[in-house]
MIFIKOL-588859 format. One record per residue (C-alpha): residue number from 1; residue in one letter; y negated, x, z. Coordinates in steps of 0.001 Angstrom, whole numbers, plus 524288, in hexadecimal, padded with zeros to 5 digits. Example, Ala and Ser with C-alpha at 12.3 -4.5 7.8 and 13.67 -1.06 7.14 Angstrom:
 num residu north  east    up
   1      a 81194 8300C 81E78
   2      s 80424 83566 81BE4
END
This chain:
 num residu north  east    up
   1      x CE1B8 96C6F E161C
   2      x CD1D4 96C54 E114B
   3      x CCAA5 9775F E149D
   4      x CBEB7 96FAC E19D8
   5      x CBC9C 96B3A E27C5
   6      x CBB7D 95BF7 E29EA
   7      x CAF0A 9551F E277F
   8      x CB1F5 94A37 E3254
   9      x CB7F4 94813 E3DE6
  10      x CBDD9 95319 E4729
  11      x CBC0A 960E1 E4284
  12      x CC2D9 96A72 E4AAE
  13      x CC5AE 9787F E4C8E
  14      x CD2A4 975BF E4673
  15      x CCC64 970DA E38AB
  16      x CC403 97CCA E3924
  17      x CCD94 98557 E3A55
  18      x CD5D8 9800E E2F5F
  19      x CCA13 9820E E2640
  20      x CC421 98D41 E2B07
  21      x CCE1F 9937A E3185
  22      x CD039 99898 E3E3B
  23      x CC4C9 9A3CF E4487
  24      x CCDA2 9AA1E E4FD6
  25      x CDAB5 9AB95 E5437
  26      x CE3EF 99F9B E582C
  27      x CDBEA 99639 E4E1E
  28      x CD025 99612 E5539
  29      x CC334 991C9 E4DE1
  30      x CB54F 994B4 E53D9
  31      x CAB0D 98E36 E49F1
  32      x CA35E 99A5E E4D2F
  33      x CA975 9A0E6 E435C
  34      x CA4D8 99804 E3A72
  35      x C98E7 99C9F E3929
  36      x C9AD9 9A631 E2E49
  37      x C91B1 9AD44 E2380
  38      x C97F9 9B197 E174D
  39      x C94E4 9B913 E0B39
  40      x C9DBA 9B803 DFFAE
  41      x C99E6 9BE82 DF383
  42      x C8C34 9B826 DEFE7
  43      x C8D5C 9AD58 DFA2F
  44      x C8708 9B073 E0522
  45      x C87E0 9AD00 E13D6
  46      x C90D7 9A0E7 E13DA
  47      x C9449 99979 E1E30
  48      x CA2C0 99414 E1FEA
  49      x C9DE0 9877B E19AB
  50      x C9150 98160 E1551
  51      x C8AFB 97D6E E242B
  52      x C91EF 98699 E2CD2
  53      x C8A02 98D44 E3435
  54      x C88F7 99C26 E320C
  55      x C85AD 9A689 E3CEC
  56      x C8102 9A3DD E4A93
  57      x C7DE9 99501 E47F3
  58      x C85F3 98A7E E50F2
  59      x C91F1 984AE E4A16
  60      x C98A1 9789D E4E4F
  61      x CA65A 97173 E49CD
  62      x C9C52 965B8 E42E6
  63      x C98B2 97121 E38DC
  64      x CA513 974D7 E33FC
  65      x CA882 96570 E3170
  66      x CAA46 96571 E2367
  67      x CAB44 97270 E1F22
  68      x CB2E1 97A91 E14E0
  69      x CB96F 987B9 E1205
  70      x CB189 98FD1 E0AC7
  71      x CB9B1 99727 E00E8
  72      x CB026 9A02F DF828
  73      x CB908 9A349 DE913
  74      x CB100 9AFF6 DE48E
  75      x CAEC1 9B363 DD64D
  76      x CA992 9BFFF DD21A
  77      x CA771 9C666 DC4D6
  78      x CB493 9C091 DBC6D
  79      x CB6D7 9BAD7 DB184
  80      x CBAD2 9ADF7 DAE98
  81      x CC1D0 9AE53 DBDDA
  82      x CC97E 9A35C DC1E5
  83      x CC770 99660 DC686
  84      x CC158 9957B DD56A
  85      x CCC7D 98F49 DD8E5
  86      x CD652 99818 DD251
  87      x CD05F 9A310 DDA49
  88      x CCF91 99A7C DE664
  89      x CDD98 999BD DE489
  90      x CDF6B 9A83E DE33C
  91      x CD82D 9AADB DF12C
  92      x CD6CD 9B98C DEFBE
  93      x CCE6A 9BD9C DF9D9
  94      x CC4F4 9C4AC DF202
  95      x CC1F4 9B8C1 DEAD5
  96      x CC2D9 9AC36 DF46C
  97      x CBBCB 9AE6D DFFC3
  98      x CBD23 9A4A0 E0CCC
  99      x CB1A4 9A0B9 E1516
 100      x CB873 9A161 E230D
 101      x CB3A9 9A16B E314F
 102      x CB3A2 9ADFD E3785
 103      x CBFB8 9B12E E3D4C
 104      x CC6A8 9A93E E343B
 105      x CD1A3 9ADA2 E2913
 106      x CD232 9A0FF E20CE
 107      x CD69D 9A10F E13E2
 108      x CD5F7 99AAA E0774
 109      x CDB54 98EB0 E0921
 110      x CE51D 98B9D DFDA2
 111      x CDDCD 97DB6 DFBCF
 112      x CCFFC 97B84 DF954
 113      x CCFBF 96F73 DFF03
 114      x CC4E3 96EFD E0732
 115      x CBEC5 97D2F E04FE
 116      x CB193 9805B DFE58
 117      x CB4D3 98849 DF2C1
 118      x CA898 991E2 DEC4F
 119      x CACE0 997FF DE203
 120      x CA2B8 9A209 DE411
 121      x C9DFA 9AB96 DD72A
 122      x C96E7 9B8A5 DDAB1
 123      x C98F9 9C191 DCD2E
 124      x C996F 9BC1A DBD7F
 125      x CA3FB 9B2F5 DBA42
 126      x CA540 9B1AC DAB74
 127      x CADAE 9AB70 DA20A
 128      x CB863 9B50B D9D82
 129      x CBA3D 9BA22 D8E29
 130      x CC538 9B233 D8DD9
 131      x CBC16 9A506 D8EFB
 132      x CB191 9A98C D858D
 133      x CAD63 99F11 D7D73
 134      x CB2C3 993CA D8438
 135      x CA6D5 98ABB D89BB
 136      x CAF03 983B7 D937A
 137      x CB476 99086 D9A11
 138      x CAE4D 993C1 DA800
 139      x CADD8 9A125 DAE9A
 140      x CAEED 99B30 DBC73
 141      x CB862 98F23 DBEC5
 142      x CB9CF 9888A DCB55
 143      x CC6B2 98169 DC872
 144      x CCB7D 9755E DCAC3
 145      x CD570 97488 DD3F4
 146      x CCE77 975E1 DE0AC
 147      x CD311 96B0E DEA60
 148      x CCD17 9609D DEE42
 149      x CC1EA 9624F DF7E7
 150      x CBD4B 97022 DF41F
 151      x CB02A 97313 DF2AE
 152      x CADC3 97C27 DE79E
 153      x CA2F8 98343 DE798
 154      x C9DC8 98D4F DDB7C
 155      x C93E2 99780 DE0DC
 156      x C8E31 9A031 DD840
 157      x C87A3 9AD79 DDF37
 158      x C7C83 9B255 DDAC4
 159      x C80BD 9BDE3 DD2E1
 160      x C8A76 9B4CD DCDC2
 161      x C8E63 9AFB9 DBECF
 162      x C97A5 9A56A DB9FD
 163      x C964E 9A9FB DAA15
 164      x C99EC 9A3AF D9EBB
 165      x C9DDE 9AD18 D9262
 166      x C9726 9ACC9 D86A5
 167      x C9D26 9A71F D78DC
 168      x CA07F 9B1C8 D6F16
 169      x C9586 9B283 D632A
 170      x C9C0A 9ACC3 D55B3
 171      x C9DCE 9B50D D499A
 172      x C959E 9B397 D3E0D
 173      x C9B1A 9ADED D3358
 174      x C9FE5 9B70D D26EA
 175      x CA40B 9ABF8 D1E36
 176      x C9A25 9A265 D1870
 177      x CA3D4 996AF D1876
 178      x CA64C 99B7D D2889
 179      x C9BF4 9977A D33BB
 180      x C9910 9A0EC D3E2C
 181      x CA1F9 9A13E D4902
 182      x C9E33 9986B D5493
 183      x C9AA6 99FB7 D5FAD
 184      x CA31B 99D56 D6CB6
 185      x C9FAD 99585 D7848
 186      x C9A07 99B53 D8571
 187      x CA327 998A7 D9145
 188      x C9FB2 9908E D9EEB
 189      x C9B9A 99735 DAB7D
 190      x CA1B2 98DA9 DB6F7
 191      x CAB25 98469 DB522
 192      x CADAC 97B6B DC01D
 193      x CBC03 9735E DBDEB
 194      x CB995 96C90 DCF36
 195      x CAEF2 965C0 DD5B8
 196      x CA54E 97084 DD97B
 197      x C9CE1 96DBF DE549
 198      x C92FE 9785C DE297
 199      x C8EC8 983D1 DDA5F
 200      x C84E0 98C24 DDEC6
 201      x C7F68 9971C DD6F6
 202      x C768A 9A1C7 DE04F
 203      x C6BBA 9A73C DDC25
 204      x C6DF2 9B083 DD0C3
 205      x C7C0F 9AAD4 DCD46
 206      x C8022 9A22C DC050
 207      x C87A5 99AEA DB829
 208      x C84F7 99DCB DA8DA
 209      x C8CC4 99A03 D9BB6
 210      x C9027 9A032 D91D0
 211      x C88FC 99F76 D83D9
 212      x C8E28 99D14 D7834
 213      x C8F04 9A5DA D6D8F
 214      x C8806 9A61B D6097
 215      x C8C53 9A2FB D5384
 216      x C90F2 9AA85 D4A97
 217      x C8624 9AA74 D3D8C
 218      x C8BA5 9A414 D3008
 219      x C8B67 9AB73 D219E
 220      x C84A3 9AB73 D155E
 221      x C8AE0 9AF03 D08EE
 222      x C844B 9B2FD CFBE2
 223      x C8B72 9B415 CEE9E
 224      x C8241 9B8FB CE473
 225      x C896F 9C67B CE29B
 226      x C979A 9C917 CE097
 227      x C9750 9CD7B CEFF9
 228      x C9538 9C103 CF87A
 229      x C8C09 9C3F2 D0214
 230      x C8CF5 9BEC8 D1065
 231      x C84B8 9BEF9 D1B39
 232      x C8D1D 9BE17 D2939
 233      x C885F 9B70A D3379
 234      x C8645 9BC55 D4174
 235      x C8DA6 9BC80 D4C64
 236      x C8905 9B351 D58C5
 237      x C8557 9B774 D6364
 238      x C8D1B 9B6F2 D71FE
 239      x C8A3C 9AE59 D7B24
 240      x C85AC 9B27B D89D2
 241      x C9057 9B302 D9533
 242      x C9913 9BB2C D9BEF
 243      x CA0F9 9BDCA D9344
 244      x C970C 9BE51 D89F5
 245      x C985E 9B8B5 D7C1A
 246      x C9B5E 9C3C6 D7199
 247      x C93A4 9C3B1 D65F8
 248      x C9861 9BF58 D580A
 249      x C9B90 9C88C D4C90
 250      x C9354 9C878 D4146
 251      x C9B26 9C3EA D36DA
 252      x CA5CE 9CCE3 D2E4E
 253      x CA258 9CE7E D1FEE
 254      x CAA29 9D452 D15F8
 255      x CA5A3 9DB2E D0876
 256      x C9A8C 9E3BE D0651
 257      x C924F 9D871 D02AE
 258      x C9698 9D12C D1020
 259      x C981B 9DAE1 D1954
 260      x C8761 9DC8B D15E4
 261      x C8482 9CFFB D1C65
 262      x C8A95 9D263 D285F
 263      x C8424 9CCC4 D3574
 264      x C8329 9CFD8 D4466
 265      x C8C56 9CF1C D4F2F
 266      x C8610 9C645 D58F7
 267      x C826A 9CC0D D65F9
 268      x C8AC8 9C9D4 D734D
 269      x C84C9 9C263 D7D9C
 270      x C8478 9C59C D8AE1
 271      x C8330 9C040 D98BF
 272      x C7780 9B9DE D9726
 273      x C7364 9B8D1 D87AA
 274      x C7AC0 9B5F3 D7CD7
 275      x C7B58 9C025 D7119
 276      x C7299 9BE1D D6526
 277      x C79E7 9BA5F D58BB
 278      x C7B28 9C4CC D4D62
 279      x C7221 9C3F2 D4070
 280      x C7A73 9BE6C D32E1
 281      x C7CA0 9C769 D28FC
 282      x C73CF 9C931 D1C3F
 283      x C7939 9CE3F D0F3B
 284      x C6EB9 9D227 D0426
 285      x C657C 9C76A D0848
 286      x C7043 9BD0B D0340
 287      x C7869 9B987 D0C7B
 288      x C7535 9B75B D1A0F
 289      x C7D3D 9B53B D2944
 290      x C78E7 9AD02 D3468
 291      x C763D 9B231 D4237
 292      x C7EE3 9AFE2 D4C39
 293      x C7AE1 9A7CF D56EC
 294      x C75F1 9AE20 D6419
 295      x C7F1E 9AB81 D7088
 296      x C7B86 9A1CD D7A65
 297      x C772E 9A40B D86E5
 298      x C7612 997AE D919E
 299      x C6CE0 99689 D9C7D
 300      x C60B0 99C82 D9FF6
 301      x C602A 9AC9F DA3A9
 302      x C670B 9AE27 D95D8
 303      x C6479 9B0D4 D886E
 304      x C6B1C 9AAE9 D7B7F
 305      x C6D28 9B4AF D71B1
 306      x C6357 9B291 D630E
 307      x C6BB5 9AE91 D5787
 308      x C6E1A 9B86D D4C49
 309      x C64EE 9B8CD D41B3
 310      x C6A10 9B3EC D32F3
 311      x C6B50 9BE78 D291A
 312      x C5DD5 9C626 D263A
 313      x C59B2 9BDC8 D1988
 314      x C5866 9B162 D23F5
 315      x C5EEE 9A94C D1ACF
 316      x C6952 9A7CB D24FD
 317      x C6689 9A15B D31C2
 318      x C6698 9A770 D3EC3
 319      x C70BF 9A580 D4975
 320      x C6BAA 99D76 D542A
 321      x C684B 9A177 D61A2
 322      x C7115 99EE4 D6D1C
 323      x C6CDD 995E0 D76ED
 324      x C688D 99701 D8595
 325      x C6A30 98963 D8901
 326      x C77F9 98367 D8679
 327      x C7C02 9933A D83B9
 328      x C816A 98F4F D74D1
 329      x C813A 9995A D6B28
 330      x C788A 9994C D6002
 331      x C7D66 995F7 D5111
 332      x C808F 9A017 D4875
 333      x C7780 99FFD D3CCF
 334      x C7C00 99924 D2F0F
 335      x C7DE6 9A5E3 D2570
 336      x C7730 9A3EB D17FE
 337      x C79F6 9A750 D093F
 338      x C7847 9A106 CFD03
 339      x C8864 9A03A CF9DE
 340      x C8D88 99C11 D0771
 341      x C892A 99C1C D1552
 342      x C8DD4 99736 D2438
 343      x C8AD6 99213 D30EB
 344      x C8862 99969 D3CFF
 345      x C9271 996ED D4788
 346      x C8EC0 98D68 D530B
 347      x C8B3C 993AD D6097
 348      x C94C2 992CE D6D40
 349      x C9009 98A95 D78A7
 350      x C8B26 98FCE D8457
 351      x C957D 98C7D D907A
 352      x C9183 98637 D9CE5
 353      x C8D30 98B47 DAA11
 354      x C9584 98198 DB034
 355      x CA157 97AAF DABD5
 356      x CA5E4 96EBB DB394
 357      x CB3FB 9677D DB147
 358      x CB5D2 959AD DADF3
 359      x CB429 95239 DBABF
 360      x CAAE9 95D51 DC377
 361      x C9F04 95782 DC83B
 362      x C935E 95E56 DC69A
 363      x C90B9 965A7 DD255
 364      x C857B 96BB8 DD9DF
 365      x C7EBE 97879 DD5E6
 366      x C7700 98219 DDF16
 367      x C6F4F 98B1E DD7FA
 368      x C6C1E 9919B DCABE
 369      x C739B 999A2 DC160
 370      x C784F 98CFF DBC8A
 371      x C7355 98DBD DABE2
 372      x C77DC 98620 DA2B7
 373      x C80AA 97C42 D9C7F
 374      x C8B3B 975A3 DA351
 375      x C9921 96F85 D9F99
 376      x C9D51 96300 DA81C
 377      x CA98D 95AA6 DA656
 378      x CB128 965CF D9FDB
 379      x CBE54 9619B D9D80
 380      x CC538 96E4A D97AF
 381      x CC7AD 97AF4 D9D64
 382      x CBE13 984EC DA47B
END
């Protein structure tokens, strides 16, 4: 049985009341009660269905041809929740919410078929620590399984966030024949695995990745006393997100002559900015570390955090910045000495505000809050 009243032909007080439900005793329906006004977390004054009239205007039988259950799916501050349709599914009260005439005490129907499904965000959904570093992993999913014939919907409210964490910072390097480590990916903000007919963002709401995080700085190595001295390279910086990216550790040295070149610890990111990458080491002016490379940070309203500076004597290069734009972290710096010296490690990429499965169509989007890079045609998992 579809949960949406018949386009064509007869449309009867029977049909309505098989959607809708009944609005008095003995199954009786008065389309009077249609008229309703509802408020559900940061959607405001709804109607039963788009084009029913609300409050004292005239309703007729020819404006409920064609119309759907409204079933709202609410999402408030969680990480990494489950799918819309899991929670559909689930139909606690407190988090599926059905638009219903007055009078009436319709349910959740256990099919979809028919309904108009808004998954419906009103705190911060973010990715989970679990899911750090993995570019393809979404905070909110909308599943796949709906049946055929549901409208989904993705509505996010105005003091609402679908976040993407931010990739961990890599460590610098303490070994001259051993890069930096890479830093780690961002992860994805929505990931959309069914045909969505709509996402609206209000005013105030969005949809951000998460940045990558810097590279960890390479080391130089200098032999001209019995003590080989090394200069370790910086950690990176983390990427911005929620989770945000934790900064790399400077790297470990051992021996007195060593330990003297140590570097910086890169610098954590946080919501909005990604951390600055730590300084290399420098050991008696001879050997010298790269700087890590600052975390990224995508979209506008953010910052990317400044790559670590190479070891005082600037013989070593500095770690790159992180990036604003695609939200990759910057390069660690290449460490320099006159016996040895390595790479910085390569930045993580910045996720995507929107992830869409192979075979969505794109889909129509109301609003801003919408920055950023996006993934379409994805065939693995989100």
């Amino acid at each position: 049985m579809t949960s949406k009243t018949p386009s064509s032909g007869t449309l009867s007080a029977l049909d309505l009341r098989n959607v809708f439900g009944e609005t008095g005793s003995g199954g009786q329906v008065s389309i009077g009660n249609f008229r309703i006004s509802q408020t559900v977390d940061e959607m405001n004054n709804m109607p039963l269905d788009e084009g029913v009239p609300q409050g004292n205007s005239p309703i007729s039988f020819e404006q409920l041809r064609g119309k759907r259950l409204n079933v709202i799916v609410r999402y408030g501050n969680e990480a990494r929740p489950n799918t819309g349709y899991e929670r559909y599914g689930n139909g606690f009260s407190s988090q599926v919410v059905v638009l219903k005439p007055t009078g009436s005490n319709k349910n959740r129907p256990s099919s979809t078929e028919g309904c108009r499904v808004i998954l419906h965000v009103y705190g911060q959904v973010s990715t989970s620590d679990s899911e750090r570093g993995q570019r393809y992993r979404c905070a909110l999913r909308t599943g796949g399984a709906w049946e055929s014939d549901t409208r989904l919907e993705v509505n996010v409210g105005g003091e609402g966030e679908i976040v993407g964490g931010g990739g961990n910072g890599g460590n610098g390097s303490s070994d001259e024949d051993q890069p930096g480590e890479n830093g780690k990916d961002g992860s994805s903000g929505l990931g959309v695995a069914y045909p969505l007919y709509q996402l609206t963002v209000q005013s105030g709401g969005e949809i951000r990745a998460g940045g990558g995080g810097g590279g960890g700085g390479g080391t130089g190595r200098e032999d001209s006393q019995n003590n080989n001295r090394k200069g370790g390279g910086g950690g990176g910086g983390g990427g911005a997100g929620t989770p945000h990216g934790i900064g790399g550790q400077a790297a470990e040295l051992s021996g007195h002559a060593e330990a003297n070149g140590k570097g910086d610890n890169g610098e954590n990111g946080d919501e909005r900015e990604g951390g600055r990458g730590g300084n290399g080491g420098e050991n008696d002016g001879e050997a010298f570390g790269g700087g890590g490379g600052g975390g990224g940070a995508p979209g506008v309203g953010g910052g990317a955090g400044e790559g670590g500076e190479g070891g005082e004597g600037k013989s070593s290069i500095d770690g790159e910045n992180g990036s604003t734009g695609n939200g990759e972290g910057g390069n660690g710096g290449r460490g320099k000495g006159e016996n040895g010296e390595s790479n910085g490690g390569v930045g993580g990429n910045g996720g995507f505000t929107i992830v869409r499965k192979s075979g969505i169509p794109a889909f129509s989007i109301s609003g801003g809050g919408v920055d950023g890079n996006q993934a379409n045609g994805y065939t693995g998992g989100i």
